[in-house]
C-alpha positions in Angstrom: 10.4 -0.3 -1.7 7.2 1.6 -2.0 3.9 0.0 -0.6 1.5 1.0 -3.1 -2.1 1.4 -1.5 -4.3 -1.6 -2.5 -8.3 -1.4 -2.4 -10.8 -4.0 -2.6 -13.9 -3.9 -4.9 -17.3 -6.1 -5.8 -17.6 -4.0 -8.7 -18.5 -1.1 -10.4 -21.5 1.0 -9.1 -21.7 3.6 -12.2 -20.0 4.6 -15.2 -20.4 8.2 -16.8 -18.8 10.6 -19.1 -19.2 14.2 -17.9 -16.7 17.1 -18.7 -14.4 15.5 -20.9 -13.6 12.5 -18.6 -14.8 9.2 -17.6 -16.1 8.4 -14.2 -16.6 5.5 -12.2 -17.5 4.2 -8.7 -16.4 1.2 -7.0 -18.6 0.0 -4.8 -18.3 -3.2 -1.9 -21.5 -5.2 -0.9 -22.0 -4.3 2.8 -24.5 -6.5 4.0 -27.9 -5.6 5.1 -26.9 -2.0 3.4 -26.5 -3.3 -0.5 -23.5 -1.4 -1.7 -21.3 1.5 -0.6 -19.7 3.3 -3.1 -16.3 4.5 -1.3 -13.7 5.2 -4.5 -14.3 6.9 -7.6 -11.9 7.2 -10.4 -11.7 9.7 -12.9 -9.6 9.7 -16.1 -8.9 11.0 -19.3 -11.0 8.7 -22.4 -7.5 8.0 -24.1 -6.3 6.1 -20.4 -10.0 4.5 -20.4 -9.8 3.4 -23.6 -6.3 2.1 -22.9 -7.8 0.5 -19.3 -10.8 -1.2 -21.4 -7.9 -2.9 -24.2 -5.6 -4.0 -20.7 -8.9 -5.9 -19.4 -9.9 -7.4 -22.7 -6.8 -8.7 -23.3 -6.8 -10.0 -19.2 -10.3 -11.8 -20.1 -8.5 -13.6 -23.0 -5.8 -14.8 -21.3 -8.3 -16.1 -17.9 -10.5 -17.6 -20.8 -8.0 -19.6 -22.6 -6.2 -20.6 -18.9 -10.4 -22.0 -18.2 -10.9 -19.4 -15.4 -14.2 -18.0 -16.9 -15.6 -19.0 -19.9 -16.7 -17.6 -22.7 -20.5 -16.7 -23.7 -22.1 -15.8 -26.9 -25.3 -14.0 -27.2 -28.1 -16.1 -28.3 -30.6 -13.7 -29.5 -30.0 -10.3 -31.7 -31.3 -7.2 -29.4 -34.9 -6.4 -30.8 -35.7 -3.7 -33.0 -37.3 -0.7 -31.9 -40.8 -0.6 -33.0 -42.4 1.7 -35.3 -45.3 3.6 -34.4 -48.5 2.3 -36.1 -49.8 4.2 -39.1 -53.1 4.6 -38.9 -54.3 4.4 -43.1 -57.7 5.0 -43.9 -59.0 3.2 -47.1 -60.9 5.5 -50.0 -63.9 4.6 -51.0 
């Protein structure tokens, strides 16, 4: 049997989308150095978009089993505001 090459990870660092393909860094907490980035992954959007449906449907399935729980957003995001328009009254 194969031993596939496992990697540990607090998180991701960054996320970006340059030439076509999606990028990410994992990074670990070191401590007294805040976090090291030491893996970065780069794939095609179809197998991100495919990664992002995998984990959605992993977060379901810890929510209903009452690993994490679900949160809802309590406020709407606020609108951008519009520059004042500055009116001058005829007299």
């Amino acid at each position: 049997m194969e031993v596939k090459k496992e990697l540990y990870s607090d998180g991701i660092g960054q996320i970006h989308f340059v030439g076509g393909m999606v990028r990410y860094d994992y990074v670990t907490i070191q401590p007294n150095e805040g976090a090291d980035s030491s893996v970065r992954i780069i794939m095609p959007p179809q197998g991100f978009l495919e990664t992002y449906n995998s984990m959605r449907q992993l977060v379901d399935k810890m929510i209903e089993a009452g690993i994490l729980k679900k949160t809802e957003i309590t406020e709407e995001p606020a609108a951008p505001k519009k520059a004042a328009r500055k009116t001058t009254k005829k007299k």
